[in-house]
C-alpha positions in Angstrom: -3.8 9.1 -4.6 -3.8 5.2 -4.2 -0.6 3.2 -4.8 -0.3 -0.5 -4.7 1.3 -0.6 -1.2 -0.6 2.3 0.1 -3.4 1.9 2.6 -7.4 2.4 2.0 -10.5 1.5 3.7 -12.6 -0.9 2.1 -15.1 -3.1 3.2 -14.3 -7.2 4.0 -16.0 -9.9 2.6 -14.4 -12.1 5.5 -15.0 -10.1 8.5 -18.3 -8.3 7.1 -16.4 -5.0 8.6 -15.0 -1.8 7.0 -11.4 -2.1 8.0 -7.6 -0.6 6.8 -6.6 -3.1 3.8 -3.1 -2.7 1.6 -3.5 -2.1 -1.7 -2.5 -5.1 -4.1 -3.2 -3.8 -7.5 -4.8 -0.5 -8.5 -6.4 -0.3 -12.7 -6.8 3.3 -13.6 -6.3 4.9 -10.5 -8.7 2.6 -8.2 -7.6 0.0 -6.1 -9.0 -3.5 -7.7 -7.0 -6.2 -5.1 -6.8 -5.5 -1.7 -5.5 -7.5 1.8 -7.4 -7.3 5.0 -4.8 -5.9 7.6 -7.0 -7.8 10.2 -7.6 -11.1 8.9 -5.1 -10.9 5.9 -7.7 -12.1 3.3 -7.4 -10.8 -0.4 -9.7 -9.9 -2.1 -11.5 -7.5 -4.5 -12.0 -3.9 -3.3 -15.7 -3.1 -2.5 -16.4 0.5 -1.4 -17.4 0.7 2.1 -21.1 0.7 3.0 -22.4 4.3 2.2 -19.0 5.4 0.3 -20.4 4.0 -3.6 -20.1 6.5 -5.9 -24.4 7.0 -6.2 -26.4 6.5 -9.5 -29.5 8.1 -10.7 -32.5 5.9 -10.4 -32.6 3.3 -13.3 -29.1 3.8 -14.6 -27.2 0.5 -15.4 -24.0 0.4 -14.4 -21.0 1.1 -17.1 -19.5 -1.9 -18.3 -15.8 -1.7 -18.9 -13.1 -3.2 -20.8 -11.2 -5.7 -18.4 -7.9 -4.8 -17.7 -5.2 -6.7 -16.5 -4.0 -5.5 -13.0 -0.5 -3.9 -12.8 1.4 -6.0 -11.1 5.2 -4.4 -10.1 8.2 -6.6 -9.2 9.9 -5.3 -6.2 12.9 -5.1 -8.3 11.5 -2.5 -10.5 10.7 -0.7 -7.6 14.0 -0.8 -6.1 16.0 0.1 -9.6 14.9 3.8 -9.6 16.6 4.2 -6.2 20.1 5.1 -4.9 21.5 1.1 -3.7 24.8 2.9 -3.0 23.1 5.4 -0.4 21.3 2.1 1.8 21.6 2.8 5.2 21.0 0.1 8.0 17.4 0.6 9.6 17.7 2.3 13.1 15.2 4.4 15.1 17.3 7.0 16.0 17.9 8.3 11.9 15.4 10.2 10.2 14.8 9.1 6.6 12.7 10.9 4.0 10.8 8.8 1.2 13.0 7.4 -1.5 15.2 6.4 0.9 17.3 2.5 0.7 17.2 1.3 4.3 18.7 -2.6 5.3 16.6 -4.1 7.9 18.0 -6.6 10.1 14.7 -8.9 10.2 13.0 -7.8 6.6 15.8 -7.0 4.5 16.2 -4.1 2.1 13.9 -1.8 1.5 12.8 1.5 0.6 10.7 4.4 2.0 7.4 4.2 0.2 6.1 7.3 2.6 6.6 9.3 5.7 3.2 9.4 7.9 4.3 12.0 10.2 7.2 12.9 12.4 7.7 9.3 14.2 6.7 7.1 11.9 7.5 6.0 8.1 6.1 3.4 5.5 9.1 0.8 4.2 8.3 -0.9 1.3 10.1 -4.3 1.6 9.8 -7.5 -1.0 7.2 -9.5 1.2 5.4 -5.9 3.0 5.1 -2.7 3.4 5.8 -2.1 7.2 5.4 0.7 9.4 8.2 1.7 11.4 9.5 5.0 13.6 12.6 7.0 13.2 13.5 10.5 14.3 13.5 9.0 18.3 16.8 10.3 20.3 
């Protein structure tokens, strides 16, 4: 599932590359703005080269409505969590998502996803950073 934060593979109109780009905005469930994580250009999301959903020969496209992209303040974001349970960042804790963490250099955040045992996605106001915990 894509979530504006989350990562996805799409293809870059400024490096002409299909590269790792953070999702910006998603409209009914597909990501519509995107950021290069290479060259940090936004931009609309474009399926990577031999990744488009395929059309029979002669079908037009479907036209539909414009929507409006969601955009979420971080605040939102951060309301739904436990502020009395943040916990300054260190490497040596082990957090699980939904958890508030204070970074010393980023600020407060919260866990938008655990990637595997080492490592953990922090949703913070200006990025989502990747960052390891569980080391002793």
């Amino acid at each position: 599932m894509v979530k504006v934060g989350g990562e996805v593979d799409a293809f870059c109109t400024k490096c002409q590359l299909t590269l790792a780009h953070t999702v910006h905005a998603v409209v009914s469930g597909r990501p519509v703005k995107v950021e290069c994580n290479t060259c940090h250009g936004v931009h609309r999301y474009r399926d990577p080269p031999g990744r488009a959903t395929p059309r029979p020969a002669g079908a037009r496209a479907e036209r539909l409505p414009r929507q409006k992209a969601a955009v979420v303040a971080f605040e939102d974001l951060l309301a739904g969590k436990d502020l009395s349970g943040a916990q300054p960042y260190s490497p040596k804790r082990t957090y699980a998502e939904n958890d508030v963490v204070d970074h010393p250099t980023f600020g407060r955040g919260f866990v938008s996803a655990v990637r595997d045992a080492g490592k953990i996605e922090v949703t913070f106001r200006s990025d989502v950073k990747v960052l390891v915990h569980g080391r002793a």
